[in-house]
N, C-alpha and C positions, 0 to 999 in steps of 0.2 A: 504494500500500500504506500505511494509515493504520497511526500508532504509536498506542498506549490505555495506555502505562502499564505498570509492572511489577504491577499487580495482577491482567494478563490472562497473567503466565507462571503462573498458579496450578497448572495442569496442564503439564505438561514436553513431552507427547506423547501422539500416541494411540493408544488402550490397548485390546487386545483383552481384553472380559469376556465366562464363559461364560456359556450364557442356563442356564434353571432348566426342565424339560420333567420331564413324568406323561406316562406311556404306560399304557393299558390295554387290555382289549379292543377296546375305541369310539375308540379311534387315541393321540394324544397330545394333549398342552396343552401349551404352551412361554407362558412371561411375557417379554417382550421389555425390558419395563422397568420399573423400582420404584422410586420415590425415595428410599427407606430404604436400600437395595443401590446408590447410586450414587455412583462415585467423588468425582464434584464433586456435595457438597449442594443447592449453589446452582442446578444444573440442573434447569428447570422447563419441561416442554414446552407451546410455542406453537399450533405448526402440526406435522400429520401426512402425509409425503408416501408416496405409492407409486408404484415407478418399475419400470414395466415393459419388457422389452427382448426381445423376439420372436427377432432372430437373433442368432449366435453372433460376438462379435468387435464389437460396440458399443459404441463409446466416449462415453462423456457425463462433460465435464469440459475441465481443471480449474478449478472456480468458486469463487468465493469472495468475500464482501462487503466494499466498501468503505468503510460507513460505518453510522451505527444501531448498535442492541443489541448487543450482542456475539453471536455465531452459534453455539453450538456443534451440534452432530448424533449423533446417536445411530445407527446404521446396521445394522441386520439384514439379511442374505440370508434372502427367505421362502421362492426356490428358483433350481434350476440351480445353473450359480458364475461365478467371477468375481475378479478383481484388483484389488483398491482399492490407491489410493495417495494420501496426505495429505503435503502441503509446507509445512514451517514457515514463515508469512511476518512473524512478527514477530520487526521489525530488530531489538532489542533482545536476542532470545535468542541464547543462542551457539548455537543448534542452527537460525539463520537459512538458508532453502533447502533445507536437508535432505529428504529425503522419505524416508517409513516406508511399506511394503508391507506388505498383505495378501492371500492366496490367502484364497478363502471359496469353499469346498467342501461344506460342510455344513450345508443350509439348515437354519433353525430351532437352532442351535448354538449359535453366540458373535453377539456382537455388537461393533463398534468405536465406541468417543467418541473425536469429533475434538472438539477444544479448539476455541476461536474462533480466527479468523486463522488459519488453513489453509487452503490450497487441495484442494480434494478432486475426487477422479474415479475413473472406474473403467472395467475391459473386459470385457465381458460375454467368460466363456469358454467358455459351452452354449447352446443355446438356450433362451429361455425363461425367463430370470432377473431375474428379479422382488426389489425390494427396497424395503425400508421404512424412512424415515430422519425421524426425532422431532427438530425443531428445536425453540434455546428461543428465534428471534426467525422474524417470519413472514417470509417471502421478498418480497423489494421486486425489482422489472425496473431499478429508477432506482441499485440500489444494492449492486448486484454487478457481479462482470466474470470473466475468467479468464485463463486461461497455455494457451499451447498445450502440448497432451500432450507433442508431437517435441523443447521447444525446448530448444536443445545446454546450455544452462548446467545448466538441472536433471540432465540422463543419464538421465533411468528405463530404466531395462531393461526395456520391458514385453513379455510374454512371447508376444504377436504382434503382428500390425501390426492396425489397425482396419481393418474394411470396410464399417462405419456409423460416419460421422462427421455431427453437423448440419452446416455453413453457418459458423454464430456461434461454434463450437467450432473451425473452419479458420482463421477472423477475429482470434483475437485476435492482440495488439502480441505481439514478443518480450521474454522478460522483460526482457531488456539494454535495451533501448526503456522499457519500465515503470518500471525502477531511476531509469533520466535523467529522468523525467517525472513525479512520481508526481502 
């Protein structure tokens, strides 16, 4: 877990913003993201991902970069739902480990910014939940890693167990492993 400095606690946490939608006859329009409406100015999107999850109870997570640009993400549910959850990991903050929850029910509705240095993941809770997450650095394989969902020091309560896990997401260290090590 890399330290950057107190000029990456600029955001405390992450923040559920509501999204902006027009309905009319011909259905809706929802803006996912504005940079004039966004809490950190500074955030400027890199890379656009779309993450799709066929069954109900898929976990993908918790990831999070260890080195490069700073990472922040922008996260919309485009549909189904779903449980995010982001874990503070920079040492510096006093809100170090913590993790914040989100239920996302309402696709097209809010959206969450995760800060950089978070770990992020989520459990698909329908099937069929699909989401869109606006990075302002591109995704490197050489330069991220993660936390298992399970492991005891965090506690997440998540609100079932997974029954799609990858491989690489069963694989990682325990954080207590991670802390000794970094």
């Amino acid at each position: 877990i890399a330290s950057r400095g107190p000029e990456a606690l600029v955001m405390n946490k992450p923040e559920l913003l509501a999204l902006s939608s027009h309905t009319d006859i011909r259905g809706a329009f929802t803006r996912t993201f504005d940079v004039l409406s966004s809490p950190d100015s500074k955030f400027s999107v890199v890379q656009a991902n779309i993450s799709v999850n066929p069954h109900p109870f898929t976990l993908r997570g918790m990831h999070f970069q260890t080195s490069g640009p700073n990472e922040e993400k922008r996260i919309s549910l485009l549909s189904g739902s779903a449980f995010l959850v982001a874990v503070d990991l920079r040492e510096e903050s006093p809100n170090f480990l913590e993790h914040y929850r989100f239920e996302l029910t309402s696709p097209l509705s809010e959206s969450i910014h995760v800060p950089s240095r978070f770990a992020t993941g989520w459990l698909s809770t329908s099937p069929n939940t699909v989401f869109q997450y606006l990075m302002s650095a591109r995704f490197e394989d050489c330069t991220y890693s993660g936390l298992r969902f399970d492991d005891p020091m965090l506690s997440i309560d998540w609100p079932a167990l997974p029954s799609v896990v990858s491989d690489k997401d069963l694989a990682w260290a325990p954080l207590e492993q991670v802390l000794r090590h970094p």
